[in-house]
N, C-alpha and C positions, 0 to 999 in steps of 0.2 A: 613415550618420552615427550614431554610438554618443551613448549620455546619459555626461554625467561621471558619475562614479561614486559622489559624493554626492549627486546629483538623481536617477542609478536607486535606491538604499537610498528614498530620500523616496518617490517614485513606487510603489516596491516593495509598502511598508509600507503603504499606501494602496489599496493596487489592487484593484477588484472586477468579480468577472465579468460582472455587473449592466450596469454602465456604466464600461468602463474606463477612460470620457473622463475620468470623476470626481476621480477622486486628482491624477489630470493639472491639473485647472482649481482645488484647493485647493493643490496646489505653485503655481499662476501666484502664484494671490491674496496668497501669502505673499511671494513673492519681488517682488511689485509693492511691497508693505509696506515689503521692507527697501530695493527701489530707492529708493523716497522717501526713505528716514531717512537712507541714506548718500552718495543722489545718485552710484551707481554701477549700472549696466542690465548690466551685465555679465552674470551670471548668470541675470535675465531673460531675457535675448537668447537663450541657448543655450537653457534650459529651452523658451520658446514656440518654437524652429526645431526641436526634438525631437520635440514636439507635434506640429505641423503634417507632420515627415517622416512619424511615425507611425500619424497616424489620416486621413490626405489620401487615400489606395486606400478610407476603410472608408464603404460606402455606409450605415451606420447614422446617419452625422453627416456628411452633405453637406447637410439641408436644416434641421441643429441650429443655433440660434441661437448657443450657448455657442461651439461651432466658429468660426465667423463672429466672435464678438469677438479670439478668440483670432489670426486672421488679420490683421485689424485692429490689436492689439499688434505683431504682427507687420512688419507693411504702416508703422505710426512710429518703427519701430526701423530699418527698409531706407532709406537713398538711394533705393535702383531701385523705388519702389513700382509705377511702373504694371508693371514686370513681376511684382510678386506680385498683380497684380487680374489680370494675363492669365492668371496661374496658378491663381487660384482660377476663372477660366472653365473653364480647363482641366480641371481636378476636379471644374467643377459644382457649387459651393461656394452654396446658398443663391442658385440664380438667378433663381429665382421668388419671394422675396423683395426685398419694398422697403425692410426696412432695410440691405442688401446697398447701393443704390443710392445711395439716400438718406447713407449714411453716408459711401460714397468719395466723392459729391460737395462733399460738407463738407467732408472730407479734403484735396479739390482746392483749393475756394473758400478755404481757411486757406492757401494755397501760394500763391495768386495766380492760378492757374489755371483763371479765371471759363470762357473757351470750354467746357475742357474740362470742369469740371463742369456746364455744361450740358448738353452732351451725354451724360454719363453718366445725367441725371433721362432724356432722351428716350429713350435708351436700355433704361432702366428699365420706363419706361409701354408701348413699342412692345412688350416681353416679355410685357405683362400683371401686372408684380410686382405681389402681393400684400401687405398692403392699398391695391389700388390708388389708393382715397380721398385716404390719406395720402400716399401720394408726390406725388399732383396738389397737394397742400397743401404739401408741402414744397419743391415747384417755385416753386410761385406764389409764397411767402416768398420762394425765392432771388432770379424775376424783379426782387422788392420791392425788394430787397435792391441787385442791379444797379443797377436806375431809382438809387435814391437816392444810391450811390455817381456815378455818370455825372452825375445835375445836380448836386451838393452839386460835383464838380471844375468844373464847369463856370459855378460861384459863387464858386468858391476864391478869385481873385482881387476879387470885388465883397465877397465880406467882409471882405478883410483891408484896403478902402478904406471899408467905414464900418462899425467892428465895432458901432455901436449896434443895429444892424438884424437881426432876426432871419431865416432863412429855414426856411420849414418846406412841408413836402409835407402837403395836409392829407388826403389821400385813401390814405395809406400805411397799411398797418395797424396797423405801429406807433403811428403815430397816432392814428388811432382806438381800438385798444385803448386806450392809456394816457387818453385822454377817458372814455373805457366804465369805468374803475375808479374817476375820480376822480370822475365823475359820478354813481356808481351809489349812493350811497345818497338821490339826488335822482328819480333815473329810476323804484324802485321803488316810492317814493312817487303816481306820475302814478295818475289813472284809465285805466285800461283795460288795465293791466300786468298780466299773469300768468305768474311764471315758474316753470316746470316744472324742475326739474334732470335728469331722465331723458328718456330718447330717446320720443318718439314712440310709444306701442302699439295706437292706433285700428285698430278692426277692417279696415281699408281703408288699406292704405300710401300713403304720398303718393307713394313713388316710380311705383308703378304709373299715377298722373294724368299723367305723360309720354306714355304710349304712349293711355289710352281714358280719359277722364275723367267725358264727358257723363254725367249724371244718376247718377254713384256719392254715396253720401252719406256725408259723413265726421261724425264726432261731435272738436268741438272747445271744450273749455272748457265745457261743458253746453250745448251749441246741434249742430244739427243743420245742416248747410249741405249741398245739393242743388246740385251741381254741373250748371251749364248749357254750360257752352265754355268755351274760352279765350280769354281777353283780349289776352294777350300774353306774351312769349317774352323772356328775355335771359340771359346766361351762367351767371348763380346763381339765377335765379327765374325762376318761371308765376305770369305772373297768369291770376283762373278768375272769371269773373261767376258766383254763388251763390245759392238762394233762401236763407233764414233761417227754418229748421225748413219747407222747400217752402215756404212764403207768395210766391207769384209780387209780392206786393207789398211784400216785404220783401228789397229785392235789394242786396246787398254787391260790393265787388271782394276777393278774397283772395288776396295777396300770399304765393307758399310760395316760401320760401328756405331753400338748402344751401349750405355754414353758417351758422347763425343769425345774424339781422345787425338788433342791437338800435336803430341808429342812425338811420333814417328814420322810427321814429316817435319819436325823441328830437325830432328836426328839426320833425316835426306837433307836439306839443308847444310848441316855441317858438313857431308858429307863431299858435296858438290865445292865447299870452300873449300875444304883442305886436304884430299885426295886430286893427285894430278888428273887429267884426261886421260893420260895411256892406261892409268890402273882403275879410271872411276865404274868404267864398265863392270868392275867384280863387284859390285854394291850395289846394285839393281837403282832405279829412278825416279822419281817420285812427279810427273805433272802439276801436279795442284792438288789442293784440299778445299771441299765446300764445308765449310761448318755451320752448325745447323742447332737449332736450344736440345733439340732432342739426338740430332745423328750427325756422325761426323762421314764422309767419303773423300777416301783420299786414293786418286786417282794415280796408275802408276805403271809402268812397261808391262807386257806380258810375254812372257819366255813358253811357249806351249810345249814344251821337251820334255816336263817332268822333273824330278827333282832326282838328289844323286840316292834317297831313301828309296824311290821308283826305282832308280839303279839298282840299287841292293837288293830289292826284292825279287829286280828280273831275274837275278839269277838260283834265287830260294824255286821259283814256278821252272826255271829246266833242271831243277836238280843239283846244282853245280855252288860254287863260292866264285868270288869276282876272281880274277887274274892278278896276281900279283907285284906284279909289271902296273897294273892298273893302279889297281892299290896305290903305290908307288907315288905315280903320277897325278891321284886324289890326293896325295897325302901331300905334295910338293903344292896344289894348291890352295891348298886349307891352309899351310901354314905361309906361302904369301902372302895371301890374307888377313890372315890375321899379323905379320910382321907390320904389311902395310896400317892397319887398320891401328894397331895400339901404339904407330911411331905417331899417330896425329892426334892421341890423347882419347880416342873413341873404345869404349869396349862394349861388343855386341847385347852379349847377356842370355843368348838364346840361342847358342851353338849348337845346333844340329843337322842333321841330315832332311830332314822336312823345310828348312829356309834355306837350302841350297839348292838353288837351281842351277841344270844343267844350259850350256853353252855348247853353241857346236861352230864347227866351220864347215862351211858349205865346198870350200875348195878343197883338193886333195891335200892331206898333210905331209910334209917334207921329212926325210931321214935327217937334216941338218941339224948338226949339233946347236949349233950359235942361233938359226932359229928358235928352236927350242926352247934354251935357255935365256934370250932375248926375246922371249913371244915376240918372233917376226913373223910375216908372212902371212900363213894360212894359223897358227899359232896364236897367234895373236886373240882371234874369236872363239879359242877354242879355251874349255875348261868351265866354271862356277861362276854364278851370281848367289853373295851373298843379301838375303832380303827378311822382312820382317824385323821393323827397328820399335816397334814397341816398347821392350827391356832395355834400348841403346843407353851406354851411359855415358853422358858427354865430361869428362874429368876436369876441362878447362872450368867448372862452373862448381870445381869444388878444389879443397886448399891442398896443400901437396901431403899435408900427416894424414889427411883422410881415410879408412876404412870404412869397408863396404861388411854390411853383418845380414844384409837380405837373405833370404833364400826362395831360389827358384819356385822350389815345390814341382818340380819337371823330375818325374819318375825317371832314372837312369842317368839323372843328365848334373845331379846334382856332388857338386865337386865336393874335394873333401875336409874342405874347409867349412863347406857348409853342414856336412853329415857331422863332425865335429866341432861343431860351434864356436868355429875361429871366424876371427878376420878374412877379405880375400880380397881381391883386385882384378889384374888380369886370370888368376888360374880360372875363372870361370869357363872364361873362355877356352883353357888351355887344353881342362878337362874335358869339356863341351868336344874338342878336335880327339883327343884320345878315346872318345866312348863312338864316334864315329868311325876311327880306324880300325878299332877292335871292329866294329859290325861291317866295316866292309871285308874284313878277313875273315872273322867268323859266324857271320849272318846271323850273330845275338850282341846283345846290349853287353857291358862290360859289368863285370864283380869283380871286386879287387881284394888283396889282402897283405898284410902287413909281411916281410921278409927280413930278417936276418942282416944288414949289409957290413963289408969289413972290416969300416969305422968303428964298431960295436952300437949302432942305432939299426934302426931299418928303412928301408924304402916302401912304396907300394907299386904293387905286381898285378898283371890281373889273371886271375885263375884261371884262363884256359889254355892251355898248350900249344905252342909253335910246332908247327910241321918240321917235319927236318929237313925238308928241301926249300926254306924259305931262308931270306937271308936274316938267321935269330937272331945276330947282334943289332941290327938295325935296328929292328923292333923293340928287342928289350929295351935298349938305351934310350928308345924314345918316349915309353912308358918311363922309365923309370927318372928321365930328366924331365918328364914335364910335370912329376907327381915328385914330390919332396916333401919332407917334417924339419924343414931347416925354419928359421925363423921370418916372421914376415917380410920382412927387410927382402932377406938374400930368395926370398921365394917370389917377392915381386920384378928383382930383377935379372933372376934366373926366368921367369917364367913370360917376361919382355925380349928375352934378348934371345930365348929358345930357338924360334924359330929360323932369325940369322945363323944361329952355328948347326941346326939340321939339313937349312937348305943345301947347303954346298954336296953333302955325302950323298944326298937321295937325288939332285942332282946329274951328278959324277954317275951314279947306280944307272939311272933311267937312260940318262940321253946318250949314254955310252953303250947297255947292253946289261941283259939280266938273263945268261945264257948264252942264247945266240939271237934273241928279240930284242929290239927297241923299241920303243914307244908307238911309234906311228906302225911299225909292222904288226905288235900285237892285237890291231885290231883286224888285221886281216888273217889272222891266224884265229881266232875268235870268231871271225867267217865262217871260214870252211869248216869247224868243226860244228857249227851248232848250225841245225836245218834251218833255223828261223831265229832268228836274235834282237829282238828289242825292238822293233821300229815305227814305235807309234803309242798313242794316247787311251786308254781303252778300245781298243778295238778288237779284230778279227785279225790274223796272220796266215795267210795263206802261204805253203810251197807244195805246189805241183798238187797232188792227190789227198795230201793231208793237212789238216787246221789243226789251232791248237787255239783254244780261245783263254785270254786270257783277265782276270780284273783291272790288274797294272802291268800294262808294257811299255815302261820308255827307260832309253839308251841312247845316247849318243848319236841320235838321227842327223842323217847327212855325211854319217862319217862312212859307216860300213855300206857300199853300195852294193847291190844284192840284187837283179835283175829278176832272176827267180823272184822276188818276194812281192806279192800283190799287199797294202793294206788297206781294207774297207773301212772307214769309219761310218 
């Protein structure tokens, strides 16, 4: 393929032995110029297929970025693009790069060609393309990007039937981003905000706490934190229990997240405004946040009791189901919680059993009724910390028609409004409380299934069977009053105001007697029958002659006092 003969003079006049991509990529620039002004690519066209004929054999410029754009011009000038991407395979064009990837699948996703631009990001990552960071970032955008197109059609029709009503994903980045700008000359105001604009430079990488963390000491924000373990694990962050400058009595939880993720302590924040002090304790606390170009740590109480999921477990390793009486008494404070939590306009978004931490009282617990129901006393410290505000959604920051069309993508947890591609608001959360209750009664996740009800509609149920010694109207009604097919309206405020017309029965049940036990005595009766019962963090459980070693042990420490029980940690 020859250059027309006034593109070799250009090229000619230009050319250096240096780099002889050079003259080549200020002829493009120019002739991109004039494609604009006259809306003719003609000239273009032949110039970059000159180009490409020419320097495509020269291994100086297979892993040149300028090469790679110029293919690219190239690749929106052709019909047959996927055959100039087989052909830049072919030549080895920038394979180990990830703007290689990352650009044809934009290139695709502008075409309509969602599959196949996915496949090309996977394709990308399985290479190793470099910066691999950003290609994993520029996937996750695309996934985002997916979700939202996939519900917003599968809304298309519920909007154009009441266009007053908004639909919004609140968990999209989009979204959060555009909160994060509007909100931020509010955020940087807060106490415990420090933001960094550069990456990270502490002598002790964070990334290295992935693989060995115990007892490294990192310097963040003028404090010293002595890392003791790990708390916990999820896709973009470690949590890590911390001393505070080594003080064994000064002990943090540290939240390190890749990419900085300012929003969960926006969420503590509100939390701290508009939750009184006598209830703010059931929402765990948030210190400060260091923000950082590359990591965000946000520093926060640490509860070492274990979660009420550790609860449920303990009782899978003796064989047994919780106590029902218990149950009860979970149950009475997950929906405090959440009564409190959605009367200040807050909904969680991540209702489960793994963000609830367990709370105990160190003093003995009172038979008193009016305690009880008044968390007086020893009461008071006893019960749940809801934590992990990630998903929080703060409602004040959106208009009152609004609907929420996100979906968790949380195996088990996802409500059914989401499983059916409706609207939701609070049942998120409602659901989130029901697939806990079920597993603390029946030590598995919830399945549900559509029933028959009087009305001639149906409810949903969940498919596994109430003992007959438990009390089944309880339960039913509260499955089946927090799960409804009424319309969004009467579901949003059936599913707000739930909570107030449950507490009073469960209540009445607990602080009164379920049998011949109440609350505070059923954990003494949960004593004597089990040799050894929960009392501690991974460890070892000694009584008398016999161990029982177990992964997860924690319950309600401080409550069951057990003299016999030695724990070694």
């Amino acid at each position: 393929m020859a250059v027309s003969s006034r593109n070799a003079e250009s090229v000619s006049s230009l050319s250096s032995t240096d780099d002889p991509l050079l003259p080549w990529l200020r002829s493009i620039e120019k002739a991109l110029q004039n494609s604009f002004q006259s809306n003719n690519s003609t000239d273009l066209d032949e110039l970059v297929s000159n180009c490409i004929y020419t320097f495509r054999a020269d291994p100086r410029y297979r892993d040149d970025v300028r090469f790679l754009k110029i293919w690219f011009i190239h690749m929106d000038g052709s019909p047959e693009y996927e055959r100039v991407f087989k052909e830049m395979e072919r030549n080895k064009i920038c394979l180990r790069n990830a703007l290689l990837y990352e650009s044809f699948a934009l290139f695709l996703e502008a075409k309509g060609r969602l599959i196949d631009a996915c496949m090309i990001y996977h394709l990308g990552i399985s290479r190793n393309a470099q910066p691999l960071g950003r290609l994993k970032k520029a996937q996750v955008l695309f996934l985002e990007r997916m979700s939202e197109r996939v519900t917003n059609g599968s809304f298309q029709k519920m909007e154009n039937d009441v266009s007053s009503e908004n639909f919004v994903n609140p968990w999209s980045i989009t979204t959060l981003k555009n909160l994060l700008q509007k909100l931020n000359s509010q955020i940087v105001k807060y106490e415990g905000y420090h933001l960094n604009n550069k990456a990270y430079t502490g002598k002790v990488a964070l990334s290295s706490l992935q693989k060995s963390a115990r007892h490294k000491i990192i310097d963040i924000g003028g404090y010293k934190y002595q890392i003791k373990g790990c708390a916990g694990q999820g896709g973009f962050a470690q949590v890590f229990k911390a001393y505070v400058d080594s003080n064994p009595n000064d002990v943090v939880a540290l939240k390190i997240q890749k990419p900085p993720f300012p929003w969960e302590f926006y969420m503590y924040r509100q939390l701290d405004m508009r939750i009184t002090e006598q209830e703010r304790m059931n929402f765990g606390f948030s210190h400060r946040l260091h923000l950082y170009s590359d990591y965000s740590i946000l520093v926060s109480d640490y509860l070492g009791h274990g979660t009420l999921q550790d609860a449920i477990n303990s009782n899978a390793v003796i064989g047994g189901s919780m106590e029902e009486v218990l149950c009860i008494y979970y149950t009475i404070e997950l929906l405090h919680i959440i009564e409190i939590l959605h009367d200040t306009a807050i909904i969680h978004g991540d209702f489960k059993p793994d963000n609830l931490l367990i709370r105990y009282s160190r003093d003995d617990l009172t038979e008193s009724k009016d305690d009880f129901c008044m968390r007086a006393g020893p009461w008071r410290n006893q019960g749940l910390c809801l934590v992990d505000w990630g998903r929080g959604i703060d409602l004040s920051l959106f208009s009152e028609k609004t609907k929420f069309i996100g979906d968790s993508r949380t195996s088990g947890f996802r409500c059914i409004e989401m499983q059916e591609n409706k609207p939701w608001t609070f049942q998120v959360d409602m659901y989130g409380l029901c697939v806990i209750v079920h597993t603390m009664l029946h030590n598995s996740y919830m399945e549900i299934e559509k029933r028959a009800s009087p009305d001639g509609g149906y409810v949903y149920q969940p498919k596994s069977h109430y003992k007959r010694y438990w009390n089944v109207d309880l339960w039913r009604n509260l499955f089946t009053k927090s799960q409804t097919n009424k319309k969004a309206e009467a579901v949003i405020g059936e599913a707000k105001n739930f909570p107030v017309f449950f507490l009073g029965r469960l209540y009445l049940l607990s602080s009164v007697s379920i049998g011949s036990y109440s609350i505070a005595s059923v954990y003494r009766r949960v004593m004597e029958r089990s040799t050894c019962y929960v009392l501690g963090v991974f460890g070892i459980i000694m009584d008398g002659e016999n161990s029982l070693s177990v992964s997860i042990i924690v319950e309600l420490k401080g409550i069951i006092q057990c003299p016999t029980v030695t724990i070694l940690l």
